[in-house]
C-alpha positions, 0 to 999 in steps of 0.5 A: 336180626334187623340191620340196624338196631336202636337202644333207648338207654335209660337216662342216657343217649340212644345206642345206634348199632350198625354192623352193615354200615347203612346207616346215614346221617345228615344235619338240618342242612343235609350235611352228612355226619362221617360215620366212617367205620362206626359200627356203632355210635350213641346219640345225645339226648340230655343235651350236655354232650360238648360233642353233639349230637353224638355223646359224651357220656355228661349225661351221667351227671343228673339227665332222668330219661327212663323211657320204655315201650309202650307195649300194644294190646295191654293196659289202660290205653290199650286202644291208643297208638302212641 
């Protein structure tokens, strides 16, 4: 099992899991976040969220983002490397 998972939630945020802890995050600055004792957190990706870049749950709201793998090897774009 990988140490660090990341969930692309549809039409929601992107669930970090981190069991180990060796996650690190830092802002445009290189500001560290304190994910002290976090063993998992989401992301924002709506931009709602009044305590980003993490979220809130606003998103719930109206935010559409179903995205999901590209799956290698099938399909008409088969070729291309997203």
């Amino acid at each position: 099992m990988p140490q660090v998972t990341i969930t692309v939630r549809k039409n929601g945020p992107l669930r970090i899991d981190d069991p180990n802890g060796v996650v690190e995050m830092v802002d445009a600055d290189g500001n560290k976040y304190d994910l002290t004792g976090k063993t998992a957190f989401s992301l924002c990706r709506c931009g709602a969220s009044a305590n980003r870049p993490f979220c809130d749950g606003s998103h719930k709201i109206a935010f559409q983002a179903p995205d999901t793998a590209i799956k290698i090897g099938s399909g008409p774009d088969a070729t291309k490397v997203p």
